[in-house]
N, C-alpha and C positions, 0 to 999 in steps of 0.2 A: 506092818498093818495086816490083820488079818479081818476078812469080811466071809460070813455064809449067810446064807439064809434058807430056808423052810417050808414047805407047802402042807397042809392036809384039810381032806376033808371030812375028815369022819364027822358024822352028828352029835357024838357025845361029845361037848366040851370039855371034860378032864378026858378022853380022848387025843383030842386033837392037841392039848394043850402038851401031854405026852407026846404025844409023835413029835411037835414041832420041836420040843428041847431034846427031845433024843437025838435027832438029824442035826443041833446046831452045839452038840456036849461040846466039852474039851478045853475050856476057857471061861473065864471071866469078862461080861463082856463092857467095857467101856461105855458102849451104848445098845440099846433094844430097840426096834421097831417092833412095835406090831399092831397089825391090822386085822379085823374082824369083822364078818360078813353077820348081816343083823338077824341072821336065823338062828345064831345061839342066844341073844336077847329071852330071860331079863337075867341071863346069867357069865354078861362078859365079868363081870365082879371074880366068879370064879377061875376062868382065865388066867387072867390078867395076874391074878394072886398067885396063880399055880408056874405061870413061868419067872415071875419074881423068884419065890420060894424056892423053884428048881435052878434057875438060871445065874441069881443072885447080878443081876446088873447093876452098873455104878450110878445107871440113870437110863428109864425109859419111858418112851411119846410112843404115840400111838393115836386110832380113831376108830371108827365102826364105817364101813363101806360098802356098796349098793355092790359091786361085786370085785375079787381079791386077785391080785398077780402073785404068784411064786416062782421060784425059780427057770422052771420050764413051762407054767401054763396059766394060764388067765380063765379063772373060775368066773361065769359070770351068772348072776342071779340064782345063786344055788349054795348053799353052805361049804364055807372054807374060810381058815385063818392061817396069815402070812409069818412070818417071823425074820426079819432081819438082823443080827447081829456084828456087832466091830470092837473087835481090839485097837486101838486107834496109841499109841506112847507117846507121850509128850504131849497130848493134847488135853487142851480143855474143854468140859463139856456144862453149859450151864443151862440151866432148863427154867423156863416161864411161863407164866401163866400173862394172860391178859384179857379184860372184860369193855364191854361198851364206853363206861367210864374212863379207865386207862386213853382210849383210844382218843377221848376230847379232852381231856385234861393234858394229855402229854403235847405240848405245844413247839415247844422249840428242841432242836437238835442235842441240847444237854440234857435236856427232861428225859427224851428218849437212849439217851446212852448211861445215863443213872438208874434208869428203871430196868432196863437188861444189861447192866452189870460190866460191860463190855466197851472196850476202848475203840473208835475207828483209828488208829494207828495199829491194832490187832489186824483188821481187814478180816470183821469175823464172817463162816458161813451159815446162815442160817436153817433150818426149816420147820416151816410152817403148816399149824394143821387146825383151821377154823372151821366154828361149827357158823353156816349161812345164817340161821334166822336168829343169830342172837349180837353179833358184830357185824360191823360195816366192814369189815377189815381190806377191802379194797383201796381203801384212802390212807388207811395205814403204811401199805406198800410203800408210797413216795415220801413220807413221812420217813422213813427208814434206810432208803436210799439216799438223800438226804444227809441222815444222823451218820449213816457207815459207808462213807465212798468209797467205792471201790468191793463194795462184799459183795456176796451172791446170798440171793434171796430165794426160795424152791420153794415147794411142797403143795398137799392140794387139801379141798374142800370137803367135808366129811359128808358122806353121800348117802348113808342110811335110812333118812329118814323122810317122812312128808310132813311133817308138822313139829314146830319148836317143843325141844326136850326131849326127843324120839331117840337124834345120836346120842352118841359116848365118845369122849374125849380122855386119853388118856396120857400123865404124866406121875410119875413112879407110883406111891401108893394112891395116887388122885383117879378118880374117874368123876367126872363131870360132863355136866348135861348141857354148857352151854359156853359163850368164850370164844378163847385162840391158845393152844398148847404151840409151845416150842423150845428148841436148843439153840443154842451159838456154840460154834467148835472154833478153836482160835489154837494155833502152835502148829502142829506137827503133823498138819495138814492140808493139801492141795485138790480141790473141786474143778470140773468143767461138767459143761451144760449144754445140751441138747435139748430144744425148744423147736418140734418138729409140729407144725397147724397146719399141715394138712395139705394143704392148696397151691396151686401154679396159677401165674400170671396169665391174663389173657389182655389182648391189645396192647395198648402203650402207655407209658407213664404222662400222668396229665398234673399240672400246675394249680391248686385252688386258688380262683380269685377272688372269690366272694363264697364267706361262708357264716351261718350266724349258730354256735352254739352245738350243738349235733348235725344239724343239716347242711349238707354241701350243696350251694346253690348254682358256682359257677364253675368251669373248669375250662382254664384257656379262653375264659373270656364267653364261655360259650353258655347255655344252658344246660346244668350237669342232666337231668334227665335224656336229654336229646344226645349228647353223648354217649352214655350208657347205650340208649336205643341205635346209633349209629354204629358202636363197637362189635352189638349183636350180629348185624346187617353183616358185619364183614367178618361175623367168624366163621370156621369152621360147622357143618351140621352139627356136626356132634357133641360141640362146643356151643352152641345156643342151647340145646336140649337140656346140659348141664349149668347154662345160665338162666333157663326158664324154671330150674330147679331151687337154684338159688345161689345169686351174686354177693363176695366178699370184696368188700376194701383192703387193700395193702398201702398202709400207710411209711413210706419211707422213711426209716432211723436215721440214715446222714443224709440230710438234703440236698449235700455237696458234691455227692458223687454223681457221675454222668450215666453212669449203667450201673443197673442192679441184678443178683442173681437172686437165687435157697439163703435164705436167712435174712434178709435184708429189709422184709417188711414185716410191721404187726399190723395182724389177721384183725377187720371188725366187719360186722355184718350188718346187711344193708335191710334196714326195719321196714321201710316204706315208701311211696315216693309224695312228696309234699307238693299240691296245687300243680304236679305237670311239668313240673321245673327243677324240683329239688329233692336230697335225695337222704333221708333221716337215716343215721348210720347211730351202730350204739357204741358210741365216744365222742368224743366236742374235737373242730377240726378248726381251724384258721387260716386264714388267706397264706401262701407260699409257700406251703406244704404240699410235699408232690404223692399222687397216688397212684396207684395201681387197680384195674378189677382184677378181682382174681375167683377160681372156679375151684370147687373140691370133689374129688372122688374117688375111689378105692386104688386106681393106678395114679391117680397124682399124691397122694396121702403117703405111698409105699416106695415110692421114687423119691419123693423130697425127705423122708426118714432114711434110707439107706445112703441117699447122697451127703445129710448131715450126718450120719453115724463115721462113713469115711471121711469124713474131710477132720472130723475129729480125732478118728484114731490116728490119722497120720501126722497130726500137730502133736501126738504124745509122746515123750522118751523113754516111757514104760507104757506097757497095758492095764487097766484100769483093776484097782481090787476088789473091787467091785460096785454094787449100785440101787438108789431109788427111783422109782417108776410112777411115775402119777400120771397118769391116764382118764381123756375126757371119757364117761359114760356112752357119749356116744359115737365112742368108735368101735371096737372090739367087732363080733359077728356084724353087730348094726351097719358098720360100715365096711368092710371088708369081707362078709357074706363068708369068713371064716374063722375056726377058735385061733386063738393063742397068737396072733400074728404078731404084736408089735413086741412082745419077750420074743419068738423066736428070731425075729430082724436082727433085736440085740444078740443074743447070742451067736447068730449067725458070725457076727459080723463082730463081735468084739465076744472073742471065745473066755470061756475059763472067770467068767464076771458075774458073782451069783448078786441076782437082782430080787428085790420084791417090792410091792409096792400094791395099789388099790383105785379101782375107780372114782375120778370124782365128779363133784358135781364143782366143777372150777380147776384147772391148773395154775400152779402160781410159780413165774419163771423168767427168766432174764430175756429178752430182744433189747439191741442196741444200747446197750450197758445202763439198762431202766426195767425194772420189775414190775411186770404187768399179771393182772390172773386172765384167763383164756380160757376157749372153748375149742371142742373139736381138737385140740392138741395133747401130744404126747410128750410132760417134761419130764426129763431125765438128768439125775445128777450125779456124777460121777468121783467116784475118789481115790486118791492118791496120796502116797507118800513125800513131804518133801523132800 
């Protein structure tokens, strides 16, 4: 398996389009990434055409994004386009389209493994590049999981745009204005995932007992809002400052387990508080499930990313060949108050692994072996040879 990828920024499009296949020559590539920041609009068409033509790929996805990752640096809000490419042997690579319709028509687990081509006894890997105002594709997620037990599910939100038909969606000679572009890779290759949101636990894990729909009303029997305010009372100063800023739910994946560490909850955020007592979170919660508050900010964000990047290198028997980056919009400077930090983490820390990837507006990635989209988080998919 061989993986590069590519940065430039130049402003002329047949420019950039140049530099990037000049940096990734040398091979045929199994598969293309590429992503494009929306200052070369309305002429991603030329692009796109120009690293086909030059690059001749077996098959490639792609989107337009509010701002672009390349190998060492995170362009944001300023013109640049990424370039990924992989020699991937033995693998299969199958590319799709999917529209609003698909998404309610496709009903049962067979509907969806005839319509992407693909066996779950493959245990294929997916990823995923929808445009927001045109599919629900968040519901599709579990639909999928479902249909392919056991796959991995990635990729993110195409983030260019403010108003429906603005992105670009891209699959080989396709570009389209609306949708869900994606591949299944199946054979003669091996993914892990780094699903890094951000945040650290604050207080202690509490029991729902009463909950109706999105809002959490009771916790341990108690009034969840008064909870919450009780938790404040006993943090740290600095630690309410960051909770007067803004409190996350951490909803525990195995409810079985008696201690949780980094990775162990999915991140949701807390909307509002209902009547004094309860407390509207955006996701539906049920009595038995155990939560967590949890608090974000630039040293918790950089500590729970480094500590998931090692805890992954060390479960590999190779180092990675390399990787995609899907990054919420608002972390980069916004929260880190510096450039490039979550590519150079990676780098740091899993050398010799050229990555690229793009801002979005949604990351869509594994927590507790169920594919969720997210915010504030960094997913990263990683690949391997079997």
């Amino acid at each position: 398996m061989i993986i590069r990828s590519a940065l430039s920024t130049d402003t002329d499009p047949r420019g950039a389009a140049a530099e990037i296949c000049e940096a990734v020559a040398g091979f045929a590539p199994d598969v293309a990434a590429l992503w494009i920041s929306p200052h070369y609009g309305p002429e991603y068409e030329d692009v796109v055409s120009r690293v086909r033509d030059t690059l001749n790929p077996r098959n490639l996805i792609g989107c337009t994004g509010e701002s672009i990752i390349g190998p060492n640096a995170e362009v944001e809000s300023a013109p640049a386009v990424a370039l990924w490419v992989a020699s991937m042997p033995e693998t299969r690579v199958l590319p799709f389209v999917l529209d609003q319709n698909d998404l309610i028509t496709l009903e049962t687990d067979e509907d969806w493994q005839e319509r992407l081509g693909v066996s779950p006894e493959s245990v294929p890997t997916f990823i995923l590049l929808p445009d927001p105002f045109s599919v629900h594709f968040d519901a599709c997620l579990s639909h999928m999981d479902d249909a392919f037990p056991g796959s991995t599910i990635v990729g993110g939100v195409a983030s260019a745009a403010r108003a429906p038909g603005e992105n670009r969606l891209f699959l080989n000679d396709q570009i389209l204005r609306q949708g869900l572009v994606g591949i299944s890779l199946t054979g003669n290759v091996r993914v892990s995932t780094v699903v890094s949101q951000g945040c650290r636990p604050i207080g202690e894990p509490f029991v729902i007992t009463k909950a109706e729909s999105n809002v959490i009303l009771e916790l341990g029997g108690k009034n969840a809002y008064s909870v919450l305010k009780e938790v404040h009372s006993h943090a740290a100063s600095a630690d309410q400052e960051l909770m007067r800023q803004g409190v996350n739910v951490g909803r525990a994946m195995d409810e079985n387990r008696r201690t949780f560490g980094v990775g162990d909850f999915l991140i949701r955020n807390i909307a509002g508080i209902v009547e004094n007592k309860g407390l509207a979170v955006t996701d539906c919660f049920r009595a038995g499930q155990t939560i967590q508050f949890h608090v974000r900010d630039a040293a918790s964000a950089h500590a729970e990313m480094r500590t998931l990047l090692g805890s992954r290198l060390e479960k590999m028997d190779r180092p990675p060949a390399g990787g995609m980056l899907f990054n919420c919009n608002g972390r980069g400077t916004q929260l880190f108050g510096e450039k490039d930090h979550d590519v150079r983490l990676i780098n740091d820390v899993m050398q010799h692994c050229p990555i690229a990837g793009f801002f979005a507006a949604g990351e869509i990635g594994p927590v507790g072996g169920r594919t969720f989209v997210h915010g504030f988080t960094s997913s990263l998919i990683l690949f391997h040879e079997t």
